[in-house]
Each structure stands twice: as C-alpha cells, then as structure tokens.
ZAFI-953680 format. One record per residue: residue in one letter; x, y, z of N, C-alpha, C, O in turn. Coordinates in steps of 0.02 Angstrom, whole numbers, padded with zeros to 5 digits. Last residue first. Example, Ala and Ser with C-alpha at 12.3 -4.5 7.8 and 13.67 -1.06 7.14 Angstrom:
BEGIN
   residu      n_X      n_Y      n_Z     ca_X     ca_Y     ca_Z      c_X      c_Y      c_Z      o_X      o_Y      o_Z
        s    00642   -00112    00354    00684   -00053    00357    00645    00002    00394    00670    00057    00402
        a    00660   -00284    00390    00615   -00225    00390    00660   -00165    00390    00712   -00166    00423
END
This chain:
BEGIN
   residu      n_X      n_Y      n_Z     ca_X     ca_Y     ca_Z      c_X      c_Y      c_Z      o_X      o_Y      o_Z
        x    04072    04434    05502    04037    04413    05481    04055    04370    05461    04017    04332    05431
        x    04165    04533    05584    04104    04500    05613    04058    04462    05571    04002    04452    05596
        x    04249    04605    05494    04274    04515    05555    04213    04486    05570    04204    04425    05570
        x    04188    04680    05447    04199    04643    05410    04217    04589    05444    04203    04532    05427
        x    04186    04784    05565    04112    04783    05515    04143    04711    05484    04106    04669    05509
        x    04339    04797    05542    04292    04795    05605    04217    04749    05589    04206    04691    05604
        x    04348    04907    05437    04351    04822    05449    04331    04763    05505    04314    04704    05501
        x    04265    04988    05451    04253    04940    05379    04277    04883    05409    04250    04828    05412
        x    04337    05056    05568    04271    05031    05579    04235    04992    05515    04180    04966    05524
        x    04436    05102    05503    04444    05057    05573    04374    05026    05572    04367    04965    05576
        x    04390    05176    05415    04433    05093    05376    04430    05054    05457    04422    04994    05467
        x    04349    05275    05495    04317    05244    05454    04360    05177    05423    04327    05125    05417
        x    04473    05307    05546    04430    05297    05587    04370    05257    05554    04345    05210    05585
        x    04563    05363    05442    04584    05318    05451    04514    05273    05516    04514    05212    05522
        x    04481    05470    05412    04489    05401    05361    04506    05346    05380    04487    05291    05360
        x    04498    05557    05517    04430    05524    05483    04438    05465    05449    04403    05415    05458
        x    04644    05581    05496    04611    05501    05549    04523    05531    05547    04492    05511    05596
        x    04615    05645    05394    04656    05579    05381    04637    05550    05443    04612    05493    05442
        x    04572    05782    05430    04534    05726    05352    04578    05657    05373    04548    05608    05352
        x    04670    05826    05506    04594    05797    05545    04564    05737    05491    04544    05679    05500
        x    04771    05828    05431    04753    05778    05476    04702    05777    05501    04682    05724    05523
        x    04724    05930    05366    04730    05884    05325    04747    05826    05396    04714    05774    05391
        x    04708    06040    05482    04657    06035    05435    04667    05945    05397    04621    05904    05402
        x    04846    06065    05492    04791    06024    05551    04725    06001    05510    04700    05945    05514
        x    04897    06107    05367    04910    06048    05393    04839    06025    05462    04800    05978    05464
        x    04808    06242    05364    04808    06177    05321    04837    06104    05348    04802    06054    05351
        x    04869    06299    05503    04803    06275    05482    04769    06219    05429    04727    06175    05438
        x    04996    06296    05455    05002    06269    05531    04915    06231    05499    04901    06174    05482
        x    05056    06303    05289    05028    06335    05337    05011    06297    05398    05012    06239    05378
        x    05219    06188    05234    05137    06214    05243    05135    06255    05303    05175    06256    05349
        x    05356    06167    05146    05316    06177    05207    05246    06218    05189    05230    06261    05148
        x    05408    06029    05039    05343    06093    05042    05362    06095    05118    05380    06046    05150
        x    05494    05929    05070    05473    05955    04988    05440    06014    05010    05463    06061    04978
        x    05610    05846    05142    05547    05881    05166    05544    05895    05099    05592    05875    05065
        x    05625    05667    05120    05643    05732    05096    05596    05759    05115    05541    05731    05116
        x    05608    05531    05118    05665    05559    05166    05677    05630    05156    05729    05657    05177
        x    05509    05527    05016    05552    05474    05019    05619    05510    05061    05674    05514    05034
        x    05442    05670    05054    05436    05601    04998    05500    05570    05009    05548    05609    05010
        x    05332    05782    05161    05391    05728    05153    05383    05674    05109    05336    05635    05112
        x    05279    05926    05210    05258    05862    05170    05332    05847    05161    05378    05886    05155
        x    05286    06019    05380    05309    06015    05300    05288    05946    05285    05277    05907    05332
        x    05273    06167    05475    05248    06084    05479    05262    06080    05389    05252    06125    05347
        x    05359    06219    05625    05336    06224    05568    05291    06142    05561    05280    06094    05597
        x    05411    06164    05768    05354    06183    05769    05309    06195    05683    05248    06186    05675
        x    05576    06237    05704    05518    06187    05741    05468    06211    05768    05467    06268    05791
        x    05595    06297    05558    05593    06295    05627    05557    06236    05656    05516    06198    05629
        x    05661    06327    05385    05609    06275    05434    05650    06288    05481    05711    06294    05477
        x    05675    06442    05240    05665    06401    05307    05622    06383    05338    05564    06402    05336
        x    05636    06360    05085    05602    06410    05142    05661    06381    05209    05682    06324    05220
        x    05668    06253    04992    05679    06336    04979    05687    06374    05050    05734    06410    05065
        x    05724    06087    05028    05690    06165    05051    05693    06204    05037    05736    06229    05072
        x    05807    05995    05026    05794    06034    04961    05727    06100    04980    05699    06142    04945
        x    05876    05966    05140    05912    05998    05100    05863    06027    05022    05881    06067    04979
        x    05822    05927    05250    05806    05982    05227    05825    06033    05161    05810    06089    05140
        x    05776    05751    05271    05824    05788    05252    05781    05857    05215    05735    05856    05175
        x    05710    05663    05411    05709    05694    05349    05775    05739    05343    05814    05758    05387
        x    05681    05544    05532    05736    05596    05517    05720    05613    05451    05712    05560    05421
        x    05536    05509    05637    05580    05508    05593    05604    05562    05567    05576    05616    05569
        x    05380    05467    05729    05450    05497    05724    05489    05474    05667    05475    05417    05646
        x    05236    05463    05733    05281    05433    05727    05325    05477    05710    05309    05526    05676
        x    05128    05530    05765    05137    05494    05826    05191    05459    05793    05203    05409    05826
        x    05097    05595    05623    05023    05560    05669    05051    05514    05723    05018    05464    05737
        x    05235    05616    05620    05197    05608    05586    05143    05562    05616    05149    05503    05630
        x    05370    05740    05679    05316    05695    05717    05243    05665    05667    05192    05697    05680
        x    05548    05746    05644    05480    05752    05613    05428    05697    05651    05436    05636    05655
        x    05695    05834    05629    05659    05742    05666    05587    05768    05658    05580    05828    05673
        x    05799    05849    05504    05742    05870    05553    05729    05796    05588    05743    05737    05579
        x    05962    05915    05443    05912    05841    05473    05854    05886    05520    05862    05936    05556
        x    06070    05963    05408    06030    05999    05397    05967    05973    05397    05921    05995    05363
        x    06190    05950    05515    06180    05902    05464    06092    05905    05410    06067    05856    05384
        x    06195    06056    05586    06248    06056    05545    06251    05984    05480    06287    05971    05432
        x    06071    06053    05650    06070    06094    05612    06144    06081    05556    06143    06097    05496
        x    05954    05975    05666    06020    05959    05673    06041    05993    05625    06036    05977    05566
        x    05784    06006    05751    05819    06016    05683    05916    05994    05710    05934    05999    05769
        x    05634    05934    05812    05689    05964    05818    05721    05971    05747    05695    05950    05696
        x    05510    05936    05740    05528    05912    05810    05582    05941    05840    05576    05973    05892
        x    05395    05990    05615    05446    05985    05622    05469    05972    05724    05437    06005    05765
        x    05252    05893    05597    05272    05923    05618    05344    05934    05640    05364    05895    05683
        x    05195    05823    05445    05228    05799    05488    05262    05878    05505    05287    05916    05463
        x    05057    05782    05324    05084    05838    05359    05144    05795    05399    05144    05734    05389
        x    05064    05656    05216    05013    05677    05267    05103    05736    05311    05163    05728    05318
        x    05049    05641    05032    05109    05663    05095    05062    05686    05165    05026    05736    05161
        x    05003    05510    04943    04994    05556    04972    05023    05562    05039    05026    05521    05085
        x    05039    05471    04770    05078    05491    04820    05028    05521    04865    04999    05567    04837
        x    05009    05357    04636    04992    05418    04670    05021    05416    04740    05028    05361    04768
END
C-alpha cells in the first residue's frame, strides 16, 4: 500500500516540465508529465515515485496534512513512551 501525503507545488521549469514540490518541509523535483490538469504554483498534487499523479483541492490537501502530523505526533510520543522503560 501506497500513501501519497499532499506536496505543494514551489516553483515549475517549465521547458523541462519539472516542479519543485514542498512536502511537510522537504523539497524535491517531480515530473509533470503525466498530469491531465494544469499545475501552477501554489496548487497542491500527490506524487509516486517522481511523478505528480492527481492534483488536489487546496482544502483536502491541508486537511490530509493536518491527519498526518497527528500521526506523526502520536508515533512521536509511542516512542518516546517506549525509551523510558
């Protein structure tokens, strides 16, 4: 199972049809080439193995990161919970 956490488009190169993409504070280059839609920056799209696949609504995406550093806030604190013993 695959799960794609949002990544906000950063900039775009346009003649090499490359985004730079901000994923929870990390950067990286994707390829736009299989996009139906256009993408701007500021959009926000799911990414599999160097490929945008979907762009999403602004709201859903914020939405699905809030759910993820819940998660990730909770495993912070499982393990946390777990050194101490």
């Amino acid at each position: 199972m695959c799960l794609s956490i949002p990544s906000k488009v950063t900039a775009i190169e346009t003649e090499s049809n490359i985004a730079t993409v901000d994923t929870m504070g990390v950067e990286r280059k994707v390829s736009l080439d299989l996009l139906g839609d256009p993408v701007a920056i500021g959009d926000y799209v799911l990414i599999h193995v160097g490929f945008a696949m979907n762009k999403i609504d602004e709201e859903d995406a914020l939405e699905s990161l809030k759910v993820y550093r819940e998660i990730l806030e909770q495993m912070d604190e499982m393990e946390a919970g777990g050194q101490r013993e």
